[in-house]
N, C-alpha and C positions, 0 to 999 in steps of 0.2 A: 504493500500500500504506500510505503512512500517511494516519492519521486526519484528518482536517479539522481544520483549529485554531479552537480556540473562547477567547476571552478569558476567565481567570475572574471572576467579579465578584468587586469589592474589597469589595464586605461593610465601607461605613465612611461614616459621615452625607455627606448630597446635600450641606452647607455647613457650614462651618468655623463655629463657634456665636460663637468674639469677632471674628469677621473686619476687623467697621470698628476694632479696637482696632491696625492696624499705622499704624506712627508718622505723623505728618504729613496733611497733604492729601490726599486720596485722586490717585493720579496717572490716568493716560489707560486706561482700560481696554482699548485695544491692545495696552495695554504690558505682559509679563508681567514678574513680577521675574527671572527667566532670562533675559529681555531687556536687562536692566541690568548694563552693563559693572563690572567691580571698578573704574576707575580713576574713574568717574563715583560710586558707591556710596562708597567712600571717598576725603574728601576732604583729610587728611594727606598732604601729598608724601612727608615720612621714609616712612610707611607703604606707598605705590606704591611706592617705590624697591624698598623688602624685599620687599614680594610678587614685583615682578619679580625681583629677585637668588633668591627661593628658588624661583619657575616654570625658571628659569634653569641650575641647581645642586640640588635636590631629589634627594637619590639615590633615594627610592620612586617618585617623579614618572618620573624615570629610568627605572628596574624597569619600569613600566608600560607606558611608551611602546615600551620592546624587549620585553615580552611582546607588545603587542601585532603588533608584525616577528615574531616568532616565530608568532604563530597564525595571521597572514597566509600564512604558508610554507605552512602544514601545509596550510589551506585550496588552494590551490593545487597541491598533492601530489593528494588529493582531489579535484580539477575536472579534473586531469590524466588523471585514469579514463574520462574520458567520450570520450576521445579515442584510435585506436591507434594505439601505439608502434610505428615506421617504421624502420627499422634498415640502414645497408646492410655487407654483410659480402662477405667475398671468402674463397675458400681454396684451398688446393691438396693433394693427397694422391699420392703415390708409395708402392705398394705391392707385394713380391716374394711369390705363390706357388707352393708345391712342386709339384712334379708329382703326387705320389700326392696333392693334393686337387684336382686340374680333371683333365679328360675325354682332355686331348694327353696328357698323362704327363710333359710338359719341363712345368721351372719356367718361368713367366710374372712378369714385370717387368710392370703397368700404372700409369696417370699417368691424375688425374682432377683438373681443374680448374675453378671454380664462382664465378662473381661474380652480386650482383644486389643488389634490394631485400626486405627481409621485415618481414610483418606477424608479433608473436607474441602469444598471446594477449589478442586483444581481446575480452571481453565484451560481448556484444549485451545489452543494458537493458533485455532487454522487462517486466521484472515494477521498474523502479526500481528496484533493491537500490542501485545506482551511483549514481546519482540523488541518495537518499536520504540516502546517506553524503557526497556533496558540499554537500547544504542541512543538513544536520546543521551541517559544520565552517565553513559559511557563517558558518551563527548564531552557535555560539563565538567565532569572528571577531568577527561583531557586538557581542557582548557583551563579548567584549575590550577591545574600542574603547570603547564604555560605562563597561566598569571603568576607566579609561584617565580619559575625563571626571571620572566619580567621585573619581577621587586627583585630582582638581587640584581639582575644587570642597572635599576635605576640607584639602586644601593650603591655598589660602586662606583658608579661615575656621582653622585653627589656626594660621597666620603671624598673622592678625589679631586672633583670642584672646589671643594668648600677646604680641603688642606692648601688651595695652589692658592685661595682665595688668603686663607691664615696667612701664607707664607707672605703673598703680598702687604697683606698691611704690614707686617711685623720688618718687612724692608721699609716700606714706606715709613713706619714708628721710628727705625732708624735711620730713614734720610734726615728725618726733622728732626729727630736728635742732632744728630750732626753738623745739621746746617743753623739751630739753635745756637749750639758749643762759637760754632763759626762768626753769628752776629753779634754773639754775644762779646766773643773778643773783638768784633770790629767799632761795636759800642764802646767799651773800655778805653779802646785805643783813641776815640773821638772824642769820647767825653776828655782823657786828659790831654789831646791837644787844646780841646773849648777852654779849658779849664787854664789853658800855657798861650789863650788869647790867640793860638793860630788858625782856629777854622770856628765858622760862624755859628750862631743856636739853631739856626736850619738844618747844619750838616747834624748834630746833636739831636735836635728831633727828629729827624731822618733816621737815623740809628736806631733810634729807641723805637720809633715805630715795628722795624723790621722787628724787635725781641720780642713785642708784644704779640706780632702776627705769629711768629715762631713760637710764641709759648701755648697759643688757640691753638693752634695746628698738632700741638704736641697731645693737647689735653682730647684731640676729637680722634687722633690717629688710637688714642690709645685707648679711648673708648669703641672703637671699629676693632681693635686688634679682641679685645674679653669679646664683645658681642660675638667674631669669629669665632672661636675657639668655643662658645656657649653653643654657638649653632654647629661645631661639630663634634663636640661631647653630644649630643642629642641624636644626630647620625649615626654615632658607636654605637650609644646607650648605655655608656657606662665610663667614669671618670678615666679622662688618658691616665697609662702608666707613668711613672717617673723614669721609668729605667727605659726609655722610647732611644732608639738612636739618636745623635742629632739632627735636624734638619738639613736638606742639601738647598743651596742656593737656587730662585729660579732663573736663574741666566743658567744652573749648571745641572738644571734639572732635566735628563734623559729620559724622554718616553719611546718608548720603540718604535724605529723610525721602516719606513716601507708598507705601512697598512694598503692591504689589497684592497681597491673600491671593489674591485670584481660587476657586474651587471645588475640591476635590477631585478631581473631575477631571481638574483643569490637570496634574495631577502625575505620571499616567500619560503623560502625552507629554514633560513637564518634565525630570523626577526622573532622571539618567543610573544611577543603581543600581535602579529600576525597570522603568526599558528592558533594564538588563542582566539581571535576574529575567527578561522576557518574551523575550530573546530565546534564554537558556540553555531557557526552556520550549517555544520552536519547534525547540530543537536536538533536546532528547530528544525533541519529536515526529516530527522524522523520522526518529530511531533508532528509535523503532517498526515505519517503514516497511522501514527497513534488514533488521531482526529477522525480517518476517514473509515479506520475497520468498527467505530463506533456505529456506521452505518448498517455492518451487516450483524449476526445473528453470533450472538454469544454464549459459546456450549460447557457448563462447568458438571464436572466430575464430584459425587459423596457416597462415598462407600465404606464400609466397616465388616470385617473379620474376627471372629472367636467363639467364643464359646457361651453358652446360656443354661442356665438350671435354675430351677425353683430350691434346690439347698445349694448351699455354698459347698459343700463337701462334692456336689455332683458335677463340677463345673468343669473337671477334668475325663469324667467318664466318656466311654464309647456314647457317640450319639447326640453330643450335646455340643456339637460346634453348628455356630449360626451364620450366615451372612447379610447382608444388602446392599445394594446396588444402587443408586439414586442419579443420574445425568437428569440436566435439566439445560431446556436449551431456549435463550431468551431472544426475541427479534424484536427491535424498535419499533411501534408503529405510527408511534405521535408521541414528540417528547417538546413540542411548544416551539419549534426550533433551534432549540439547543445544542444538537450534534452538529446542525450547518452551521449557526454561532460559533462553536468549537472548533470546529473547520475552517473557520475564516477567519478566526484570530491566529492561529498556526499560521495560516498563510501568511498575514498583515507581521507575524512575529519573525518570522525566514527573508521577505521583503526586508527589515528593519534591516537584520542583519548581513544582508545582503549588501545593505549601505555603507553599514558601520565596516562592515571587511572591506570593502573598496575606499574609504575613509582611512583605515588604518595602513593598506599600501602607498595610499597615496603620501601619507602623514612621512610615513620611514622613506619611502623617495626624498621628501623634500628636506627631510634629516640630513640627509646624506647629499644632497645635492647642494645645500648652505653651508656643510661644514666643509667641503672639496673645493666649495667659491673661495671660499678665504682662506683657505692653506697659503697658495701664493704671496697672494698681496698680505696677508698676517707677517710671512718671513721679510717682504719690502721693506713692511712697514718699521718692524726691527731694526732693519739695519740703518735704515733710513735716521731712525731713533738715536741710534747708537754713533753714527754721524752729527747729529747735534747737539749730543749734550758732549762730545768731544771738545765739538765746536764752542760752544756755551762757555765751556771749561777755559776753553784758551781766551776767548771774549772776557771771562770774570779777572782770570787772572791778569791780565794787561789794563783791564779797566783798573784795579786795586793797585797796580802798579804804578798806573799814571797818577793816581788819587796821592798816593805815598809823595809823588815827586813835587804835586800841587800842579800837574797840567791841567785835568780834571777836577771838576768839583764832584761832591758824594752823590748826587743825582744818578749819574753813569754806571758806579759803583752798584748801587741798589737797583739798576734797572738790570744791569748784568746777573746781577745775585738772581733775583728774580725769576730771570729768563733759565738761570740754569735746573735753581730748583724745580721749577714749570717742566724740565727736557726730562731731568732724572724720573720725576713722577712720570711722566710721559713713558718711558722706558719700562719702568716696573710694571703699567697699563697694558702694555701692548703686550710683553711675556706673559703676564696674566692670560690676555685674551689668546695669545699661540696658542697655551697650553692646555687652557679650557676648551678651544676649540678642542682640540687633539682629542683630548678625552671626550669632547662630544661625536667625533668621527668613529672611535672605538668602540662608542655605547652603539649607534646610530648602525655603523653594523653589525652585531648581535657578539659585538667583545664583552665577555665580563662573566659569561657562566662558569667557564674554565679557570682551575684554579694557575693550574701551569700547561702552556703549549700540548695540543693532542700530537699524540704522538712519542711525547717524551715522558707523561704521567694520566691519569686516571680523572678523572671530573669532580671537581670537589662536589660531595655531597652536600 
């Protein structure tokens, strides 16, 4: 009774248009990036440790894993149908009656005693309805477990967001230390020229301004740096250890470089919240099936096996085993329109899902086709960075130079300062945003269920 399943087309380009733009060398086209372990992908220890502490400690991760023991059950409640329920029951009955209701006219005392085995209603499956509804709650199953994958691949890429995220402020916390330490001597050194009558209360309030911004800057960097680190103790679920390696710089942070874009394609076998669209879409198709064998004629099995005596001592003797036999067989004939209601909600619920799977390919195309755009120009942009606060650098230093000689007044001085701290942050932004990407390309194609590379170890359970 139900339909044949048909895949629907993803409706989304044959190749990913910047494909050769994922980082590094191109790796082995065996290899798919879902074949790439997280402990191989990232190569920061501090940062394996947390992933493992929050795979470990995850209360959604958690959630997941006992939904999916929950849908397991049900499943299995559901495949239990296919099978009749065997029962064995015993009883015994003593009953007095009067004489004016039997034929002697004296009261009658009888004793009726019954043990055996009994089948009770089992439904014969000739139209699947039974069936139907066990491959229904199959695929929920399935999909479970899917969704299940799903929170651990979104697990790691936000353990690993939110560390590259830590790491940046905690650079950024100490640029502005730095560049504080910095104004702060450049302050000092103005105030006691003002004070030796060689430079004016302009250059003096000019100074002091810079300590004041630098000391806001210090007080909001490090209020960003706790809130970090509060947002990713909540990721773990459980306080970081002390004994954590140190952190690695991100300018010097290595993510595995060559991820295969591989085709569009890849993603419907990859992508575990795709799997889980296609298999919520085989469930509603056999609720279809389910819906339409309501239509025909419903045949259930009650039958019982054993033995019978009016004494309990006879129940064993020659002669006194009993049976019966009961099928009953039930046909719709008017049920208010209910079964076609039933019918049409199945349909309307497979339609839905029909969408939401073609929603969900199209969603991981475009994952993946944003995080391929900007590989490129993400590394320009770097270096491009890394070009100016060079430059910034050499600008500060000759502006303090000339200030020093008195070519310059502090105006120059402060605007260079300025312009550098501006590049540096700028720098820290853009590594940031590489490496988020990165990790968004990883997630984006179905990296993160693998504890280490297949091939070389076993699949972290």
């Amino acid at each position: 009774m139900a339909p044949n399943y048909e895949q629907p087309d993803a409706q989304v380009p044959a190749t990913f248009a910047r494909a050769s733009a994922a980082t590094g060398a191109p790796a082995s086209p065996a290899l798919a990036a879902a074949d790439i372990g997280w402990r191989d992908f990232f190569d920061d220890e501090r940062l394996r440790r947390i992933i493992a502490l929050g795979l470990e400690n995850n209360r959604d991760l958690r959630v997941a894993a006992l939904r999916v023991e929950q849908v397991r059950a049900q499943y299995q409640i559901e495949r239990s149908s296919l099978f009749p329920d065997i029962g064995a029951s015993g009883s015994g009955t003593r009953q007095r009656t009067p004489g004016d209701l039997n034929s002697s006219g004296q009261a009658v005392t009888s004793s009726q005693y019954s043990v055996g085995l009994g089948v009770t209603s089992y439904e014969l499956d000739f139209f699947g309805r039974v069936r139907s509804l066990k491959d229904a709650a199959l695929e929920t199953y399935l999909a479970t477990e899917e969704g299940r994958r799903s929170a651990q691949l979104a697990l790691v890429a936000s353990i690993a967001t939110q560390y590259i995220l830590e790491r940046s402020t905690d650079e950024q916390l100490a640029l502005v230390r730095e560049t504080l330490k910095l104004v702060e001597d450049s302050y000092n050194l103005v105030k006691r020229r003002y004070e030796a009558g060689t430079v004016s209360e302009l250059d003096l309030r000019t100074a002091e301004t810079q300590v004041f911004a630098a000391q806001a800057s210090l007080a909001e960097y490090t209020r960003q740096r706790a809130l970090a680190e509060n947002a990713l103790m909540l990721l773990v679920g459980a306080p970081l250890p002390a004994d954590l390696p140190p952190p690695v710089p991100l300018g010097s942070q290595g993510l595995r470089a060559g991820l295969p874009a591989g085709l569009p394609s890849d993603l419907l076998a990859r992508r575990p919240d795709i799997l889980q669209a296609e298999h919520a879409l085989r469930s509603a198709n056999a609720s279809i099936g389910a819906a339409r064998a309501n239509f025909f004629p419903s045949i259930t099995l009650t039958a019982f096996g054993g033995t019978a005596s009016a004494e309990l001592d006879g129940l064993f003797k020659s002669g006194s085993g009993m049976w019966s036999f009961s099928p009953t067989i039930t046909l719709p004939l008017f049920t208010g329109g209910r079964n076609r209601a039933v019918l049409k909600s199945a349909q309307a619920a497979q339609q839905i899902t029909v969408a939401q799977y073609e929603m969900a390919v199209q969603t991981a195309f475009r994952e993946v086709a944003d995080a391929l755009a900007s590989r490129e120009l993400l590394a320009v942009q770097i270096t491009a960075q890394e070009n100016r606060v060079a430059a910034e650098q050499r600008r500060y230093d000759l502006s303090d130079l000339r200030y020093q000689q008195g070519v310059d007044n502090y105006l120059t001085v402060l605007s260079a300062q300025q312009n550098l701290f501006s590049a540096q942050q700028g720098l820290i932004q853009a590594r940031f945003a590489d490496l988020s990407n990165l990790v968004g390309l990883y997630k984006a194609l179905g990296g993160g269920w693998l504890e280490t590379t297949a091939g070389q170890a076993v699949a972290n359970k």
